[in-house]
DSSP file (Angstrom, degrees, kcal/mol; ACC not computed):
  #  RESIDUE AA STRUCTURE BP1 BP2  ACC     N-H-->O    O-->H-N    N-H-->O    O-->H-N    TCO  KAPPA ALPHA  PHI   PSI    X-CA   Y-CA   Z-CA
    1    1 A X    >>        0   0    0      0, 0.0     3,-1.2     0, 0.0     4,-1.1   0.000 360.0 360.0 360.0 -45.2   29.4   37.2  -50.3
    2    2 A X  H 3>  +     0   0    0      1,-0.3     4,-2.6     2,-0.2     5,-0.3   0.915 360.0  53.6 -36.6 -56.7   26.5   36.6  -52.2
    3    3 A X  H 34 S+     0   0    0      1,-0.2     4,-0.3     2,-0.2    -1,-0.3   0.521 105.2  54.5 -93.1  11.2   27.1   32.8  -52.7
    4    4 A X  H <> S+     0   0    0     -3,-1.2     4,-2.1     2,-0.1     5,-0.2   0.603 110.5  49.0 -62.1 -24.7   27.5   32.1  -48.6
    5    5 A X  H  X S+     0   0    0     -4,-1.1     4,-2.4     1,-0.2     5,-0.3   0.947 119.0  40.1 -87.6 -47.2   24.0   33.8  -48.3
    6    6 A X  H  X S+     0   0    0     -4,-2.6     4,-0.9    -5,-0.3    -1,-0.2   0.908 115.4  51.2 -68.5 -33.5   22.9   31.4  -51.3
    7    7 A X  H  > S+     0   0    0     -4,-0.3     4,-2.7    -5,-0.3     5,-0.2   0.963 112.9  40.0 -58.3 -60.9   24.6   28.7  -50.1
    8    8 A X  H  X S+     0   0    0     -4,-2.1     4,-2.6     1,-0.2     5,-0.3   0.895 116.5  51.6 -69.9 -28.5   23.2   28.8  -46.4
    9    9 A X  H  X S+     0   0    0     -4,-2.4     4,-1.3    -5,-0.2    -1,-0.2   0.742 107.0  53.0 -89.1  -5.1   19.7   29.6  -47.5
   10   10 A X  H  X S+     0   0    0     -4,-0.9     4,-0.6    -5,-0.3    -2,-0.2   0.749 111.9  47.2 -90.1 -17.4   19.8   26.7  -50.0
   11   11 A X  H  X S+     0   0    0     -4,-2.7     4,-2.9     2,-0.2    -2,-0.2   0.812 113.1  45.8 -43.6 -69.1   20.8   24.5  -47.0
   12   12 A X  H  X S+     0   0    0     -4,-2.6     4,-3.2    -5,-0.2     5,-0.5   0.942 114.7  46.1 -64.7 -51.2   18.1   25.9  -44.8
   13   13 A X  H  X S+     0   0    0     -4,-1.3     4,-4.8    -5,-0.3     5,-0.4   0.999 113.7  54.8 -55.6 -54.3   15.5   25.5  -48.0
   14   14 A X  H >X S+     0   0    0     -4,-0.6     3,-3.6     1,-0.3     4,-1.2   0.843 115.1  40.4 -44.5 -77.9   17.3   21.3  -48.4
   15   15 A X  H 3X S+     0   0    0     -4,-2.9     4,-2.4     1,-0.3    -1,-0.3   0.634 115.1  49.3 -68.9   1.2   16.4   20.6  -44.8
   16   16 A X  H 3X S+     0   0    0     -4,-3.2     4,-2.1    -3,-0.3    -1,-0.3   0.826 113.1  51.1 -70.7 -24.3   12.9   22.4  -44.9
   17   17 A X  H <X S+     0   0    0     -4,-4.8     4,-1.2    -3,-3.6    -1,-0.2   0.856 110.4  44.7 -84.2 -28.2   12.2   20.5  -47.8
   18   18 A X  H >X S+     0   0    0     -4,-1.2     3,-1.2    -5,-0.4     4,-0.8   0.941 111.3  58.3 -90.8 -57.9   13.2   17.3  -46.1
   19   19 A X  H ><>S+     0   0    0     -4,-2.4     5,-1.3     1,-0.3     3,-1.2   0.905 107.3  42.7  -4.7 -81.0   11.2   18.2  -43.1
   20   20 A X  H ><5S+     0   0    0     -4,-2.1     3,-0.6     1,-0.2    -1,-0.3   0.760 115.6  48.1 -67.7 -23.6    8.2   18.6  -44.6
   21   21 A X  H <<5S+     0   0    0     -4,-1.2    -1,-0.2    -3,-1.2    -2,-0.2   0.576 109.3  48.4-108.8  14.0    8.5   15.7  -46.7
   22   22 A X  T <<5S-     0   0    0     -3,-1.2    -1,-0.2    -4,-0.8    -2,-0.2   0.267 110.6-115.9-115.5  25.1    9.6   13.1  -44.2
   23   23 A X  T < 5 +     0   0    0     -3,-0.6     2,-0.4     1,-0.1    -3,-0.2   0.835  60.4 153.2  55.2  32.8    7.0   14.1  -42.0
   24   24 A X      < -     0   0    0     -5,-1.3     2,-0.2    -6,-0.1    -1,-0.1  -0.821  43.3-110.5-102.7 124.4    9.2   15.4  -39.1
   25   25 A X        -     0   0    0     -2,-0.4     2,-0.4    -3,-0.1     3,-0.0  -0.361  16.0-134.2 -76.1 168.9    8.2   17.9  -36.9
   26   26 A X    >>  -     0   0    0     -2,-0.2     3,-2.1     1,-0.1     4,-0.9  -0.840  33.0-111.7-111.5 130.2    9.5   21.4  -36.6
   27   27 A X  H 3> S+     0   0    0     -2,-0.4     4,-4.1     1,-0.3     5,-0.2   0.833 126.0  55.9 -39.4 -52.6   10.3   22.9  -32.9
   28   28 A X  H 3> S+     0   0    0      2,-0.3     4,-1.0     1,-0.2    -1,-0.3   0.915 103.6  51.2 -60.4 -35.5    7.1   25.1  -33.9
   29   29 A X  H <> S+     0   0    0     -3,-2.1     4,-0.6     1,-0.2     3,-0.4   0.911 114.2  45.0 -44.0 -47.6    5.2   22.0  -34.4
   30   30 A X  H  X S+     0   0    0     -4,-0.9     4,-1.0     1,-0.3    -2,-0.3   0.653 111.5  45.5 -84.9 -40.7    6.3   20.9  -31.1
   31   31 A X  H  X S+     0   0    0     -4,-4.1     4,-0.9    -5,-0.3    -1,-0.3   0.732 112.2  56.9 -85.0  -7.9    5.7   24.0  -29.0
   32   32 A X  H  X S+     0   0    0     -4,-1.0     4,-0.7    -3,-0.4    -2,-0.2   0.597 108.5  47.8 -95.9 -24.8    2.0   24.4  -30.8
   33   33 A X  H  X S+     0   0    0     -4,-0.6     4,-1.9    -5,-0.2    -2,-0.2   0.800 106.3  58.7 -77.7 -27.3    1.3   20.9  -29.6
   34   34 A X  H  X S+     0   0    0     -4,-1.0     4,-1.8     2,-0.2    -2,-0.2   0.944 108.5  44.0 -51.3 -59.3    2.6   21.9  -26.1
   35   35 A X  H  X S+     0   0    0     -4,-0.9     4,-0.8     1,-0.3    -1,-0.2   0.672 113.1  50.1 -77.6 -26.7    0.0   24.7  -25.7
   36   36 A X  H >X S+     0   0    0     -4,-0.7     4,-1.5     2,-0.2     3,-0.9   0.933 113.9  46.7 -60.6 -52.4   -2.8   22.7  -27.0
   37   37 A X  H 3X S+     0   0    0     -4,-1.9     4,-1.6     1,-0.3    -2,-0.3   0.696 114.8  43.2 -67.5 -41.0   -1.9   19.9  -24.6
   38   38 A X  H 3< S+     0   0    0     -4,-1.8     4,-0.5     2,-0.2    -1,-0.3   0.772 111.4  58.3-105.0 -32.0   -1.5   22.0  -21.8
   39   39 A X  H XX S+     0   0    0     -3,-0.9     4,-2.0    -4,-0.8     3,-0.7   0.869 110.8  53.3 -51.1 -55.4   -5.2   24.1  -23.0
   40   40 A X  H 3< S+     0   0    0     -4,-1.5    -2,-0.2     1,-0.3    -1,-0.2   0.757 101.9  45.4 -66.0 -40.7   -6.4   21.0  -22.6
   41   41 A X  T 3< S+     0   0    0     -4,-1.6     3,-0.3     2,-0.2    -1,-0.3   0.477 112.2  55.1 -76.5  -7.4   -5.6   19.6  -19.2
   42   42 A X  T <> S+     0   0    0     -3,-0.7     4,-1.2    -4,-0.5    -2,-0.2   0.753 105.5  49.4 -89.6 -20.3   -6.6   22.8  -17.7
   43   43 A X  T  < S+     0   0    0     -4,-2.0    -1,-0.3     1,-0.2    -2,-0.2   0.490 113.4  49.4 -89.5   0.3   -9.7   22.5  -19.3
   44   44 A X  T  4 S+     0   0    0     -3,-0.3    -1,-0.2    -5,-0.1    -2,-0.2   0.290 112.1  48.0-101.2 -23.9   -9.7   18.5  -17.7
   45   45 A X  T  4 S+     0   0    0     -4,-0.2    -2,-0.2    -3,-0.1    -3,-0.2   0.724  84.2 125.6-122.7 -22.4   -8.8   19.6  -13.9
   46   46 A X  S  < S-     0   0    0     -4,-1.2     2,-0.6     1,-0.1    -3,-0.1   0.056  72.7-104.1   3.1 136.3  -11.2   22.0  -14.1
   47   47 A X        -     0   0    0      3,-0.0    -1,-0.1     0, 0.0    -2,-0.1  -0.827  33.4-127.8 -93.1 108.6  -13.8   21.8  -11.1
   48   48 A X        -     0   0    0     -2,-0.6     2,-0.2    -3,-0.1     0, 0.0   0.023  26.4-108.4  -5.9 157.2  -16.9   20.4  -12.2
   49   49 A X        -     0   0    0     -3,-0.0     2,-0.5     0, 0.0     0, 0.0  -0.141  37.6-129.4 -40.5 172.9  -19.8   22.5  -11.3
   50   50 A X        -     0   0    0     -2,-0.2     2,-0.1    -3,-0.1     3,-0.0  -0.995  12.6-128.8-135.8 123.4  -21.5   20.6   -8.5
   51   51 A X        -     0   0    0     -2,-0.5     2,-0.5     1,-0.1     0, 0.0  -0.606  32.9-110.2 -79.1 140.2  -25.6   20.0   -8.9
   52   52 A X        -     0   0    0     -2,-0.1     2,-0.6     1,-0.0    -1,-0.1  -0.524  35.0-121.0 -70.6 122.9  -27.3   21.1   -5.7
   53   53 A X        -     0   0    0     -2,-0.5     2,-0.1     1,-0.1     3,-0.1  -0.705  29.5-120.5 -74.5 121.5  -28.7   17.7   -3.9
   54   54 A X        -     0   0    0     -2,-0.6     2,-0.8     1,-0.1    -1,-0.1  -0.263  36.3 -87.9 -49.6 124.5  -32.5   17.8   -3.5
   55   55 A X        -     0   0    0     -2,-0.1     2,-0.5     1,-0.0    -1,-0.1  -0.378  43.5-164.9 -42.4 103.8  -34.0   17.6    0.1
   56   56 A X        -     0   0    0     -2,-0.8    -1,-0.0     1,-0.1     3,-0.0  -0.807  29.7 -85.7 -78.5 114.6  -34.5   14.5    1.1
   57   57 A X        -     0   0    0     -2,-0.5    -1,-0.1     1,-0.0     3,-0.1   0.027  53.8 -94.3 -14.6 125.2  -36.7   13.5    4.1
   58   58 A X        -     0   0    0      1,-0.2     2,-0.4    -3,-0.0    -1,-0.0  -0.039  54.1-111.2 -46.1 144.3  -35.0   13.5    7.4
   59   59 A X        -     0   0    0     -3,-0.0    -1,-0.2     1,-0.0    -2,-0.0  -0.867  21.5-114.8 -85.4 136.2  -33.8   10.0    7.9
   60   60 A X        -     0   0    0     -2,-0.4     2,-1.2     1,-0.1    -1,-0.0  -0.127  21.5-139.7 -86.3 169.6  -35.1    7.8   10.2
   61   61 A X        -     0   0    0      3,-0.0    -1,-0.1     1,-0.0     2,-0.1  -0.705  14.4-148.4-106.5  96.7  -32.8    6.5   13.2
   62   62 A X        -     0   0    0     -2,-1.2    -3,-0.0     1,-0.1    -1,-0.0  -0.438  21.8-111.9 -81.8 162.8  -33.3    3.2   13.9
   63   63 A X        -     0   0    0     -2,-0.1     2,-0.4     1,-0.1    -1,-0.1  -0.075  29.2-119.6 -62.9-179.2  -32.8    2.3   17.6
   64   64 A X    >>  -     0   0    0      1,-0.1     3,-2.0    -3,-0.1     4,-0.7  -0.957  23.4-111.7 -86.7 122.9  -29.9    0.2   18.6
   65   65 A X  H >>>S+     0   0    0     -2,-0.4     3,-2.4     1,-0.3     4,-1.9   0.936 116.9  62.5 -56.3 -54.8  -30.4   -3.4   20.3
   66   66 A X  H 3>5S+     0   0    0      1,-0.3     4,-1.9     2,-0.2    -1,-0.3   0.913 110.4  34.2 -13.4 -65.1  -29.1   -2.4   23.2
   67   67 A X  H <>5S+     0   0    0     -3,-2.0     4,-0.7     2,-0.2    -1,-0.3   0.596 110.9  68.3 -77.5  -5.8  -31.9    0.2   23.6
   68   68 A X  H XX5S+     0   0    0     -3,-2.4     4,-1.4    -4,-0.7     3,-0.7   0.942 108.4  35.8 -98.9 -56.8  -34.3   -2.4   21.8
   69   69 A X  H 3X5S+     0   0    0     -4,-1.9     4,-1.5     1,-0.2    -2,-0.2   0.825 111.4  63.0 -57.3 -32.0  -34.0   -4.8   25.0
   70   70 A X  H 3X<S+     0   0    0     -4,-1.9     4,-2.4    -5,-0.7    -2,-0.2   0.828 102.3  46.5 -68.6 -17.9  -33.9   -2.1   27.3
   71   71 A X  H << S+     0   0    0     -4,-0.7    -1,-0.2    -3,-0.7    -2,-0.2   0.906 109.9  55.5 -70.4 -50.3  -36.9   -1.2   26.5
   72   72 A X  H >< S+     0   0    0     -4,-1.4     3,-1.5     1,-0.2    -2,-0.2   0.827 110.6  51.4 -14.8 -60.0  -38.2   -5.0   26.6
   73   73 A X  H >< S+     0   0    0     -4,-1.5     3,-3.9     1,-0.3     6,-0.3   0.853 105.6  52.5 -92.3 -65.3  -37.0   -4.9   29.8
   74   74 A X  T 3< S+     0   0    0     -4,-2.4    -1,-0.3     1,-0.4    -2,-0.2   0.149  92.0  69.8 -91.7  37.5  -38.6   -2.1   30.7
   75   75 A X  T <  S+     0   0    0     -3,-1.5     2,-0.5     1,-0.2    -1,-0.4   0.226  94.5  55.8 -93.6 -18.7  -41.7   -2.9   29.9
   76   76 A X    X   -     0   0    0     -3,-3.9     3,-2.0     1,-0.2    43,-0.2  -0.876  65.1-172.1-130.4 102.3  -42.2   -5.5   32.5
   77   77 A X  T 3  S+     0   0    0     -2,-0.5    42,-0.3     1,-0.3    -1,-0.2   0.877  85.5  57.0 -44.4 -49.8  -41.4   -3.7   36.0
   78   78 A X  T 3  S-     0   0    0      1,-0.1    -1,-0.3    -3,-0.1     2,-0.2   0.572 120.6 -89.0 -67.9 -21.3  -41.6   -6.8   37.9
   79   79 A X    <   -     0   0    0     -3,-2.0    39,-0.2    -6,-0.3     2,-0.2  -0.620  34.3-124.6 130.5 140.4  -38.7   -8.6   35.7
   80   80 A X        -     0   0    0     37,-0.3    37,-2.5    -2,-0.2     2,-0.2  -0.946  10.3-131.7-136.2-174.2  -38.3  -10.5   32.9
   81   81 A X    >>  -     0   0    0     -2,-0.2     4,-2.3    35,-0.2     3,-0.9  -0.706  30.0-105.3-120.7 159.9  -36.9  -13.6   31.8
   82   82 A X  H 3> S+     0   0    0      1,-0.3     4,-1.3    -2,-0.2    34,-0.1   0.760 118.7  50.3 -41.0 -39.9  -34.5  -14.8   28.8
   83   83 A X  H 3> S+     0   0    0      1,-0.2     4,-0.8     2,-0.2    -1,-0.3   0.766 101.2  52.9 -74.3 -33.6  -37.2  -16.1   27.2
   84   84 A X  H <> S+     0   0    0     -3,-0.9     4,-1.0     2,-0.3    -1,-0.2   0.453 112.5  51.4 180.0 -47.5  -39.5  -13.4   27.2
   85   85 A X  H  X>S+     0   0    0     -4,-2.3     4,-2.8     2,-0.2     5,-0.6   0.890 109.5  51.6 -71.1 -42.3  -36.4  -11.0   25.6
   86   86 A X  H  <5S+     0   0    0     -4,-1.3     4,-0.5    -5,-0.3    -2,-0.3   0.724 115.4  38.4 -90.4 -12.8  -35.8  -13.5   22.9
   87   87 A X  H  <5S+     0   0    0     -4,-0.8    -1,-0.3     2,-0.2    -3,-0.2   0.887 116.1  51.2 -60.0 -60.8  -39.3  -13.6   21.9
   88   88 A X  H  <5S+     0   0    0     -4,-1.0    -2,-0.2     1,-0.2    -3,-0.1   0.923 124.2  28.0 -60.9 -67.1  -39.8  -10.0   22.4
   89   89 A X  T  <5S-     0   0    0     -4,-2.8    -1,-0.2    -5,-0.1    -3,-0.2   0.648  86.2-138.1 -98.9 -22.2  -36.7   -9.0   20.2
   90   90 A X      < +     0   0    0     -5,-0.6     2,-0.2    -4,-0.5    -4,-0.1   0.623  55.2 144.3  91.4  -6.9  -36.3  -12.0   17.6
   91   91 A X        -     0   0    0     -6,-0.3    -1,-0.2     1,-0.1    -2,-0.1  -0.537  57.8-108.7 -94.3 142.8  -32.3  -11.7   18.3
   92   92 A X     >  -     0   0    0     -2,-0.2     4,-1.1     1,-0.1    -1,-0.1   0.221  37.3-111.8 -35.7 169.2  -30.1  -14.9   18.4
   93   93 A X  T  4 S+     0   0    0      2,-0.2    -1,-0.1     3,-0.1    -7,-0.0   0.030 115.2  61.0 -98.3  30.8  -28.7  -15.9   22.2
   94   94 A X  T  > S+     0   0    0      3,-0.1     4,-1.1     2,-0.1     5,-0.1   0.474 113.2  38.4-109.9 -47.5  -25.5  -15.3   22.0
   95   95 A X  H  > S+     0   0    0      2,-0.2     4,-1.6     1,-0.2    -2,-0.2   0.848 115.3  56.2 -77.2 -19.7  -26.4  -11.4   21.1
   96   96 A X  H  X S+     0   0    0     -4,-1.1     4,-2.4     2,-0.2     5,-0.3   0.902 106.9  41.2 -44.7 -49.7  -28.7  -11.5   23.2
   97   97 A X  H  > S+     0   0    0      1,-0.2     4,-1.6     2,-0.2    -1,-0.2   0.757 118.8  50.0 -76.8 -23.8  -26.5  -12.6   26.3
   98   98 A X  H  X S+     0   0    0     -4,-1.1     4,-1.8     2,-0.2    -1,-0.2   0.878 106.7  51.1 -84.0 -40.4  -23.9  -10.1   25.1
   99   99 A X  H  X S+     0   0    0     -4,-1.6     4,-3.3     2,-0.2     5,-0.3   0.995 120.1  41.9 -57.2 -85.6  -26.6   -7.1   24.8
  100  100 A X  H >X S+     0   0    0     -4,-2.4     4,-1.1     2,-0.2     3,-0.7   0.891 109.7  57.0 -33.2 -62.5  -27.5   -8.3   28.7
  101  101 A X  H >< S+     0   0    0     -4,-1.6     3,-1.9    -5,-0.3     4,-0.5   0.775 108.7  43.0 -30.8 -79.3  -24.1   -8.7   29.7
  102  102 A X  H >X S+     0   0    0     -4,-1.8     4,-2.0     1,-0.3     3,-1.2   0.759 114.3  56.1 -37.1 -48.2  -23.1   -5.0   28.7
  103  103 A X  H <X>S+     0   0    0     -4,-3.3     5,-2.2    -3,-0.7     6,-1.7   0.578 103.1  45.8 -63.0  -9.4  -26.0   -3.9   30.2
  104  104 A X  H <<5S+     0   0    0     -3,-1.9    -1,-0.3    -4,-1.1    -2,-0.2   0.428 113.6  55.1 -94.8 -27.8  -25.7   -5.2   33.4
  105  105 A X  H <45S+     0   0    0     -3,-1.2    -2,-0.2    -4,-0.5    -3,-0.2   0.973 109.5  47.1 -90.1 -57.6  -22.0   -3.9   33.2
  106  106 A X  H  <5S-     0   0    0     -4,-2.0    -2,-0.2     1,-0.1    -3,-0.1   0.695 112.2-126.2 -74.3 -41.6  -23.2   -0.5   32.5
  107  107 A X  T  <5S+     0   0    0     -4,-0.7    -3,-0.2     2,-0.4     3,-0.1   0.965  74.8 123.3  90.8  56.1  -25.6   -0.8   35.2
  108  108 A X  S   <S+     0   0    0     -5,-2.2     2,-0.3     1,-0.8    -4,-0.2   0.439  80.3  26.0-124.4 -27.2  -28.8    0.1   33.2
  109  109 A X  S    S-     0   0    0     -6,-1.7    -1,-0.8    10,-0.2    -2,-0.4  -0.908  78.9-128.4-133.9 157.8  -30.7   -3.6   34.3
  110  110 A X  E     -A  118   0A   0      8,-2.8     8,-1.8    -2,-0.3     2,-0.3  -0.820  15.9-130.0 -97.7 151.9  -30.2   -5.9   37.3
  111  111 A X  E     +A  117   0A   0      1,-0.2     6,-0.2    -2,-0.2     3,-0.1  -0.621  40.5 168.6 -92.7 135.4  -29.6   -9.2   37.4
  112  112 A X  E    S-     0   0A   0      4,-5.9    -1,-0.2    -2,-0.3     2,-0.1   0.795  73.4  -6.1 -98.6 -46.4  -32.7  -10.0   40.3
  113  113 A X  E >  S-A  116   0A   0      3,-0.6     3,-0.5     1,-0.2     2,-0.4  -0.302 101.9 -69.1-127.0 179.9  -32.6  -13.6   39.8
  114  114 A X  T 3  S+     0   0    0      1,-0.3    -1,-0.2    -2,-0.1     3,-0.0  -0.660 128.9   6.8 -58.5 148.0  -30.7  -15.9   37.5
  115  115 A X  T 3  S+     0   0    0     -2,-0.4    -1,-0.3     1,-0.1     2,-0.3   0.841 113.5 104.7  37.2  63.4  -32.2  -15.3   34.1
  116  116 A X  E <   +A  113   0A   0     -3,-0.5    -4,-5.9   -35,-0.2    -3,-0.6  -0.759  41.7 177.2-153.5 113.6  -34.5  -12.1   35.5
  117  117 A X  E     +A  111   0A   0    -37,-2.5     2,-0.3    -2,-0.3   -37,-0.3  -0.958  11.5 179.0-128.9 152.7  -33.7   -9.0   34.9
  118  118 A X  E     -A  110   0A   0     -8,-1.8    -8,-2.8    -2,-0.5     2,-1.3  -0.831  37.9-100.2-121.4 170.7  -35.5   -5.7   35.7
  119  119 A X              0   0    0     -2,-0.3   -10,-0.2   -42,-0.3    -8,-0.0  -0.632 360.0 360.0-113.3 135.5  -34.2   -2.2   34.8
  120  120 A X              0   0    0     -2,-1.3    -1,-0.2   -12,-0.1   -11,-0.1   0.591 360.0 360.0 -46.4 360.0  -32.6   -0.1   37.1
């Protein structure tokens, strides 16, 4: 009985030895790397802390063109004319004529004339 027990522990000793010198890891190697690995990504998915954002000054709202010609517009009771917008407001004619258009649809200016409009 003695020399199975020597036998098997001289076995177990060959492949530790072999282990260790062929650089193989050991199941314990391998579950100690697990728990590091796994320490590690909870410390990765962590939630940041969040830094408080400083107050800023309100921002300001700039109008819309829409409202930027209506205003034109309603600046001159009597009416005004294409030219007289495109001056005013600096905008191309093609947004310009689309800006009227919609407004006209909306029913915010009236066409009085051709190219006059006053606001409703």
């Amino acid at each position: 009985m003695i020399e199975k027990q020597d036998q098997e522990t001289n076995w177990e000793n060959f492949v530790k030895l072999l282990l260790s010198r062929l650089d193989i890891p050991t199941k314990q190697d391998i579950n100690f790397l697990h728990v590091r690995l796994d320490k590690l990504e909870q410390l990765l998915y962590q939630k940041q802390p969040v830094a408080k954002k400083e107050k800023t000054q309100p921002t300001i709202r700039r109008k819309s063109a829409s409202s930027i010609v209506l205003d034109v517009i309603a600046n001159h009771p009597e009416g005004t004319d294409f030219k007289t917008i495109k001056a005013a407001t600096g905008f191309d004619d093609k947004k310009l004529r689309n800006i009227i258009f919609r407004l006209d649809k909306i029913e915010r200016i009236k066409r009085v004339t051709r190219g006059i409009y006053k606001k409703v």
